[in-house]
C-alpha positions, 0 to 999 in steps of 0.5 A, a space after each residue: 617389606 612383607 604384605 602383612 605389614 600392610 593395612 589398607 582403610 577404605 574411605 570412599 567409594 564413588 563413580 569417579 573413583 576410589 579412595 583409601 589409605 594406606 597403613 604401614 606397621 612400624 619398622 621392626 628393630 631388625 630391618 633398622 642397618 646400623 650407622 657408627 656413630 663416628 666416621 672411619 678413623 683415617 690411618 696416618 700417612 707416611 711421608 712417602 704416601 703423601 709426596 705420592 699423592 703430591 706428585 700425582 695431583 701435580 701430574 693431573 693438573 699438568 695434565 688437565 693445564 695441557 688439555 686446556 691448552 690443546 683444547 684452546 689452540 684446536 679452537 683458534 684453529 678453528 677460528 682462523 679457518 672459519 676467518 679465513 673461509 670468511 674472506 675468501 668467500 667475500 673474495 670470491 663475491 667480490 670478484 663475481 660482482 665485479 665481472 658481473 658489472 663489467 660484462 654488464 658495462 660491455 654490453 651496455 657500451 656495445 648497445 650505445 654503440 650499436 644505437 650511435 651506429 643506427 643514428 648515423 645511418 639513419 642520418 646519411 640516408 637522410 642527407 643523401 635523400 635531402 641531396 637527392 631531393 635538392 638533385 632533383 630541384 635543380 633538375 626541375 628549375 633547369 628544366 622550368 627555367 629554360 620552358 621558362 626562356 622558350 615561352 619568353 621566346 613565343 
C-alpha cells in the first residue's frame, strides 16, 4: 500500500493523549489476486500409482506400529528398572534397619550385663562386710563374755 492511500482525521487532542483515525482508500481492481473459481482438476491415477500409494501408506503404518512398539517396550523397560531400583533401595533400608537394631540390642544386652555386674559386686561387698561385722560381734562377745566370766569370778 502506497502512503497516498492513507488518510489520516484527527479527532482530539488532550494532555493524556491523542486521537485520530485512519482512512484507507478502497483496493484497487489491480492489487485484488485472482482465485479460480473451481479447485485443480486431479489427473486420473493409474492402477499402478494407486498400488504405490497403497504400499506406501502400508509401509508408514507399519512403521509407525513398529515405533509404537519400541516406544512401548523402552517404557516397560524403564519401569522394571525403576521397580527394581524400588526394591533394592527398600532391601538396602531394610537391612540398615535391622543391623541398626541389632547393634542397638547388643549394647542395650552389654549395658544390662554391666549393671547386673555392678549389682553383684555391690552385693558380695555387702555380704562380706555383714560377715565381717558378724566376725566382729563374735569377737567382741567372746571378749565380753569371758570379762563377763572374770568379773563373776571377783
Amino acid at each position: 500500500m502506497a502512503s497516498s492511500d492513507i488518510q489520516v482525521k484527527e479527532l482530539e487532542k488532550r494532555a493524556s493523549g491523542q486521537a485520530f483515525e485512519l482512512i484507507l482508500s478502497p483496493r484497487s481492481k489491480e492489487s485484488v489476486p485472482e482465485f479460480p473459481l473451481s479447485p485443480p482438476k486431479k489427473k486420473d491415477l493409474s492402477l499402478e500409482e494407486i498400488q504405490k500409494k497403497l504400499e506406501a501408506a502400508e509401509e508408514r503404518r507399519k512403521s509407525h506400529e513398529a515405533e509404537v512398539l519400541k516406544q512401548l517396550a523402552e517404557k516397560r523397560e524403564h519401569e522394571k528398572e525403576v521397580l527394581q531400583k524400588a526394591i533394592e533401595e527398600n532391601n538396602n533400608f531394610s537391612k540398615m534397619a535391622e543391623e541398626k537394631l541389632t547393634h542397638k540390642m547388643e549394647a542395650n544386652k552389654e549395658n544390662r550385663e554391666a549393671q547386673m555386674a555392678a549389682k553383684l559386686e555391690r552385693l558380695r561387698e555387702k555380704d562380706k562386710h555383714i560377715e565381717e561385722v558378724r566376725k566382729n560381734k563374735g569377737e567382741k562377745l567372746k571378749v565380753f563374755n569371758s570379762f563377763s566370766k572374770v568379773l563373776k569370778s571377783f
